[in-house]
N, C-alpha and C positions, 0 to 999 in steps of 0.2 A: 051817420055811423062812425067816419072816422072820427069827429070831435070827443065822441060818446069813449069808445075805445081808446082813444089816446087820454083821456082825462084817469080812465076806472085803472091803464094800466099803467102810467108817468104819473099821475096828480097835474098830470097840467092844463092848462086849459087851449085853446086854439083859437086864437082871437084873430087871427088870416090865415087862410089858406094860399099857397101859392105853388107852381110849378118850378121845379129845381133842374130843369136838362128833361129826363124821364124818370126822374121820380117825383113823387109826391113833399111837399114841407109846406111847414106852419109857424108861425108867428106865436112865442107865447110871451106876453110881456113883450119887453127887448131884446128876448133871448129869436134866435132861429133855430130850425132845426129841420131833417131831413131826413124821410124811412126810405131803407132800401131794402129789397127781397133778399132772404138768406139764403144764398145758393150754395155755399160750400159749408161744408164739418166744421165742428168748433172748431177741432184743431188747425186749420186752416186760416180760422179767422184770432185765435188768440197772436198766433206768428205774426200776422198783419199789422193789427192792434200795437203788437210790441215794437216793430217796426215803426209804426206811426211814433209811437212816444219816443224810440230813440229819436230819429227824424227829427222831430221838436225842440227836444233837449240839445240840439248841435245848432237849432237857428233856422231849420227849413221854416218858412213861413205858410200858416194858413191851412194848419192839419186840422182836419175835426177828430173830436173825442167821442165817444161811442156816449148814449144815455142809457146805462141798466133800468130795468124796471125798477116799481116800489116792491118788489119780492127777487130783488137782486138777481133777474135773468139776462142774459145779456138779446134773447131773441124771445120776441113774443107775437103771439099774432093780434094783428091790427089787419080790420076789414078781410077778415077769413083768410089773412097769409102770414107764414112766419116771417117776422120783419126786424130790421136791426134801427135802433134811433141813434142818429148823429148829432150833436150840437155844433153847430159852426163858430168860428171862431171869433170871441167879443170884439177882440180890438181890432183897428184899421192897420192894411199892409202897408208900413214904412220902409219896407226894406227896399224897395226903388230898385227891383230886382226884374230884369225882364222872363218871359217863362223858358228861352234857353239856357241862360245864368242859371235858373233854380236846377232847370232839370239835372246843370252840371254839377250844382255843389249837391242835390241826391245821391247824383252817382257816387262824388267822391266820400259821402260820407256815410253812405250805406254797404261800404265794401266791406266785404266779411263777415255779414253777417247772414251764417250759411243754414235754409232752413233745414230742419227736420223731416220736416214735411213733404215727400216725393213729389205730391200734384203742383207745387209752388216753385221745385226745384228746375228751371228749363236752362240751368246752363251746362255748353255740353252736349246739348240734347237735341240739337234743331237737326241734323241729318235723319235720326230717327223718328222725329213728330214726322215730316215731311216724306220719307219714303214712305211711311204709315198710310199717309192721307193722300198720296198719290196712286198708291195701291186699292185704298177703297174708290179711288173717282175710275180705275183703270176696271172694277169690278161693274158700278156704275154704268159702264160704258159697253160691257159685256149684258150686258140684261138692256139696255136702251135700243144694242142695236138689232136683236132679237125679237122685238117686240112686232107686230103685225099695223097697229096702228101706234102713230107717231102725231106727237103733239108740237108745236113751231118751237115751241123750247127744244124737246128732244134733238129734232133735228139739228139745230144749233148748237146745242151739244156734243152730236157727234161732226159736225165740219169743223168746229175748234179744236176738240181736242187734241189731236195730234199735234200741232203748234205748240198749245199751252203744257203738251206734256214735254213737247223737247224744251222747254225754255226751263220747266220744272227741274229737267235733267241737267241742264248747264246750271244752274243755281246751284245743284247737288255735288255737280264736279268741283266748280269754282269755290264751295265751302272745303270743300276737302283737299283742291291744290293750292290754291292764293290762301284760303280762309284760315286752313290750317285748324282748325277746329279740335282734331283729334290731339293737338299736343296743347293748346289754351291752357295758361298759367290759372290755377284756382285763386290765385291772387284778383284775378278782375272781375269777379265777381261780383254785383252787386242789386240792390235795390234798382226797378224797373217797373216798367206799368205792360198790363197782358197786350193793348192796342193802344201805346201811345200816338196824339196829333196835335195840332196847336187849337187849342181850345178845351183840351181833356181837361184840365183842371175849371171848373163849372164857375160860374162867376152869380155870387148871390144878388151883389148890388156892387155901386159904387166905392166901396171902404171893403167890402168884401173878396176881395180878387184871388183868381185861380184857387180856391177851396179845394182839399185835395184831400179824396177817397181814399181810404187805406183797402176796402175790396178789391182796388184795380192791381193792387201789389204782388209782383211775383222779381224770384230772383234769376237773374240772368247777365247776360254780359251787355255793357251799355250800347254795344251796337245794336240791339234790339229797337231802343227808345229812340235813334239817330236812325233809325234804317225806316222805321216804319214811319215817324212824321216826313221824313221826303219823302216819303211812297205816297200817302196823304197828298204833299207839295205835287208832286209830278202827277199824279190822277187829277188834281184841280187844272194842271197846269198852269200853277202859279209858281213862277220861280223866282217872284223879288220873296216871296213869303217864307221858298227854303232856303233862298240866300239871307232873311233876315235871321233866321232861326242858327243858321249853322255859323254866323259871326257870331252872334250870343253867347253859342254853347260853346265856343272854342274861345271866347275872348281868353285873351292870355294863356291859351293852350291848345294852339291845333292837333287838326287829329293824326293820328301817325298811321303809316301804312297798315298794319295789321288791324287796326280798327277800322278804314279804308275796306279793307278788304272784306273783313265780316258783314260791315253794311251794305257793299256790292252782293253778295249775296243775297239778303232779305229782301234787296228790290227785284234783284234778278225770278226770286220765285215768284209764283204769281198766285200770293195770296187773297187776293181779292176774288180772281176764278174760281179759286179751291174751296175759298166761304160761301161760296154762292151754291156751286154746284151742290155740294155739302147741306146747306141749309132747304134748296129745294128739295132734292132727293129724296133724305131724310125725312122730310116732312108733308112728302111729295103727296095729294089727296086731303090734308088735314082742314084744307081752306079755302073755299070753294073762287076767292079772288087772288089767292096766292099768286096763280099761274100767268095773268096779266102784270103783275107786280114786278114780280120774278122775269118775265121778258121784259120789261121797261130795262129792271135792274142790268142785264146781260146785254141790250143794246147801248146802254151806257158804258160798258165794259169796254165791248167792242172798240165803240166809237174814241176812245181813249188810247187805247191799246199802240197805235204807230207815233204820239207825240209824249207816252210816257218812257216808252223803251229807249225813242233819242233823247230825253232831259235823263235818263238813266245812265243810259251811254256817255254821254257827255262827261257829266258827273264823272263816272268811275275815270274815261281817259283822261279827263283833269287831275283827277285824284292819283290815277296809280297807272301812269302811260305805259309803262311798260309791259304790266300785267294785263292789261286791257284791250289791246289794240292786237286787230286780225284773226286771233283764234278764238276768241268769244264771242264779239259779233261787232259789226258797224252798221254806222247811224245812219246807211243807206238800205236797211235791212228790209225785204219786202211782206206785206202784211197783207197775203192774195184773198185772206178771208171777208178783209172789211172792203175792200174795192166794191 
């Protein structure tokens, strides 16, 4: 079906099939290529697009270029979904660029370019996504604990949460006293990924490295792409992995306090809890092995939770001693949940 569909609606043919991350791609000729599901409005994805082509045009290496259809659509459906085609990019990376180098010269050469587009706009905006999404888990938690029967999620649910909502609530203070957020120069604006980590850019083959998605693009402040691949690093508990990444992205430019500062915040919230809670919740009945899924996922959580808060701590009292130390928390902090 897909060979059939992608020939009647490309003219191309599909001579491999292969697995790309989680999407689908194929082999036509020497060309590669790659469908992804259309989950946002055109206008969303034309901003991307354009994004991606300035990107290119400054020397980012390794952007794919969108394939229109043979009736010039930019989304068509392939095997019963609307889908966008990418072609990967022909030539091999010479740029000898590691993926923190790149991610920095994104940053700097995506600044200012400010979208139109509300849903793409997240700079500025992380106090309100996050009171938001705090507010829905705290409603969550009002209907959970009411309930007559109780499922080993539920329960765990409610023994957490009070923890993960004060930790939520120091993230919120700390964006707004250290972070400073409310007075952020529009100047540092920039090109950023929704959940950057090390490996977000998908690797086709050998000559092909870090191949980079312009769907994942949203604009925000670089602490965003710096906050969340440590988050990434300290959940693995792998710290030679954030210490290689953050020599990379600062070679010849460390990061300065106030940027320090933003990314203490985005590790301090705990969005990994929030997505989970969120994604079961939400979806909570839809799937009959969800629920064994979803508690593996959450004792993973857990089981993290007291060795990612001290590489977190750490971090910040390395980063910003001053601001960090006493009144936010230390790396002797007790986690009476996981005991």
């Amino acid at each position: 079906m897909l060979e059939k569909n992608v020939y009647d609606q490309y003219g191309l043919y599909c001579d491999e099939k292969y697995q790309f991350g989680q999407y689908e791609g194929f082999r036509s000729g020497s060309q590669y290529y790659v469908l992804m599901p259309s989950l946002r409005r055109h206008d969303h994805l034309w901003v991307q697009l354009e994004w991606a082509k300035r990107l290119k045009a400054r020397g980012v290496p390794q952007i794919t270029d969108l394939v229109p259809d043979m009736g010039g659509n930019a989304v068509t459906r392939v095997d019963g979904v609307q889908q966008l085609l990418f072609q990967l990019p022909e030539e091999e990376d010479r740029s000898g660029l590691s993926e923190g180098e790149t991610l920095a010269m994104m940053h700097e050469f995506g600044k200012g370019w400010v979208p139109e587009v509300n849903d793409l706009h997240l700079y500025g905006r992380w106090l309100s996504f996050w009171e938001r999404r705090i507010e829905q888990l705290e409603a969550f938690h009002r209907t959970i604990d009411q309930r007559l029967q109780k499922t080993a999620f539920d329960q765990q649910f409610l023994y957490t949460f009070p923890y993960y909502l004060g930790r939520a609530e120091t993230a919120m203070q700390w964006l707004v006293e250290e972070g400073m957020e409310q007075t952020l120069s529009p100047s540092m604006g920039t090109i950023n990924h929704t959940r950057f980590k090390p490996g977000a850019w998908m690797v086709a083959d050998e000559n092909r490295t870090q191949v980079k998605l312009p769907l994942s693009f949203v604009y925000d402040h670089p602490a965003r792409d710096v906050g969340e691949c440590l988050r990434y690093c300290y959940e693995q508990d792998d710290l030679s992995l954030a210490s290689d990444f953050l020599e990379a992205y600062t070679r010849g430019q460390p990061l300065q306090p106030p940027m320090w500062a933003l990314v203490g915040a985005r590790l301090l919230f705990p969005l990994t809890y929030v997505e989970l809670m969120e994604e079961h919740y939400l979806n909570e009945g839809t799937k009959e092995v969800r629920a064994d899924v979803d508690e593996e996922k959450f004792e993973q959580v857990l089981e993290h939770e007291e060795s990612y808060m001290k590489h977190t701590a750490q971090c910040l009292l390395d980063a910003l001693p001053e601001a960090s130390k006493g009144q936010w928390f230390t790396r002797d902090r007790a986690f009476a949940f996981i005991q």
